[in-house]
N, C-alpha and C positions, 0 to 999 in steps of 0.2 A: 509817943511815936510821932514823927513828922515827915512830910514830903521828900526830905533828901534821904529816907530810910527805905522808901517804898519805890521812888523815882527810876527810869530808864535816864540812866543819863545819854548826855552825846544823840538828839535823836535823830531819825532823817532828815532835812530839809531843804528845801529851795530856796534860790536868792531870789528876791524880789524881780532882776528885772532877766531873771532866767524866761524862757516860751512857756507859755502853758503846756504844752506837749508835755514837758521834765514832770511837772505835774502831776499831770494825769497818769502818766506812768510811774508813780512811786504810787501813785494810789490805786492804779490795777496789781502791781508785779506786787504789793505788798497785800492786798485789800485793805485798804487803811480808810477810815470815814474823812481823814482829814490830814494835809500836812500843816506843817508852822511852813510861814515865809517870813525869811530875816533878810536884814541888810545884808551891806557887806561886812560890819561889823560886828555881826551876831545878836542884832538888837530885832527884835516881833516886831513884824510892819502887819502883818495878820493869819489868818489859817486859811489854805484852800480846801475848803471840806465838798463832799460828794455832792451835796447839792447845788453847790455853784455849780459843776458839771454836768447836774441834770438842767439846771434850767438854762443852758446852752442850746440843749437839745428839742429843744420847744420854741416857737414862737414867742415872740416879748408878748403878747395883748396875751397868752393863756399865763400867766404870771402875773400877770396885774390884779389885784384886790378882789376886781368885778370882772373877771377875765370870763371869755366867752367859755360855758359848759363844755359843748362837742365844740368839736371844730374842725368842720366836715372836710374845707378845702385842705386838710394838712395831711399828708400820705404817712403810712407807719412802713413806709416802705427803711428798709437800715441803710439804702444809700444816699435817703435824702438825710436820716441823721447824722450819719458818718459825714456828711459834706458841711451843716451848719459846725460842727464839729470843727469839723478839718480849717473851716475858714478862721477860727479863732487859734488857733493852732502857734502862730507863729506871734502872737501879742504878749507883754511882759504878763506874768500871772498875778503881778501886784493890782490889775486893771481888777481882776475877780476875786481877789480876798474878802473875807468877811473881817472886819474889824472891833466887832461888836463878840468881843470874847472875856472869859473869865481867865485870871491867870492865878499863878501859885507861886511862894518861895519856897525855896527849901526848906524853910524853918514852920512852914504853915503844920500846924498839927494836923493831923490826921483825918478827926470828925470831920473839920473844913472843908478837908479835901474832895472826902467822901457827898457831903454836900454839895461841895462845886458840880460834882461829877453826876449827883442825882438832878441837880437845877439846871445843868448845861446839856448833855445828852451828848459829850463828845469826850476826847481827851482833854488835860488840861496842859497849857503850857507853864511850865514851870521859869520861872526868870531870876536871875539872880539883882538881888535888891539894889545892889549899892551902882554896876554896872550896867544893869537892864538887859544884859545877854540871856538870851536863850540857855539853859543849862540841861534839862532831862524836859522829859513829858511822865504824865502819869495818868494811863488809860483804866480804864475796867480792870482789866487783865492784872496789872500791876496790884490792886486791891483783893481780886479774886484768890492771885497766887502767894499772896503774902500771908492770909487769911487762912489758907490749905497746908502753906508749909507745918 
């Protein structure tokens, strides 16, 4: 069996130099851990996954390596996050992709896949080989229900 048997084709996506907002909102209205962002030609530039979106909502020094434990002077109040939020809002979402992903063909067998998907802890993107376009994703789900059918 191989990835273009198990695959969501066609998946959601954002264009690279779409707002982050477009973003963040395929990732709440869907709950999705992550989307793809492609060109304009359908080619992985990379995935906005949830934690880019968390570490918006934090100070840069509590992200750093050796980042400060507490960090007294930062309120938990929701309209000071909603505001670092909001400030990034309007900048292309290509600025907060992660680039550093594992990807799949359609032709990848199966086991690989399944690996990918245990060594990555997200969806995979699927690419098509000869063109480098985006073609399906293949999450959890997609392994879970093919498993059950």
């Amino acid at each position: 069996m191989t990835c273009a048997e198990i695959m969501t084709p066609d998946p959601i996506t954002v264009l690279e130099n779409e707002p982050l907002e477009n973003a963040v909102a395929i990732l709440r209205d869907n709950r999705y851990r992550s989307v793809p962002v492609v060109d304009s030609q359908g080619k992985m530039v990379g995935q906005f996954e949830i934690h880019a979106l968390l570490r918006l909502l934090v100070p840069k020094v509590a992200t750093m390596r050796f980042g400060i434990p507490r960090l007294p002077f930062v309120t938990d109040d929701t309209d000071d996050l909603k505001r670092r939020l909001s400030d990034q809002y309007t900048k292309p979402v290509k600025r907060f992709v992660e680039t550093e992903y594992i990807i799949v063909h359609p032709d990848t067998p199966l086991t690989r896949v399944v690996l990918g998907l245990y060594h990555y802890h997200d969806n995979l993107p699927v690419v098509d080989s000869e063109s480098g376009r985006l073609v399906g994703i293949v999450s959890y789900w997609d392994i879970v229900e093919r498993l059950l059918d």
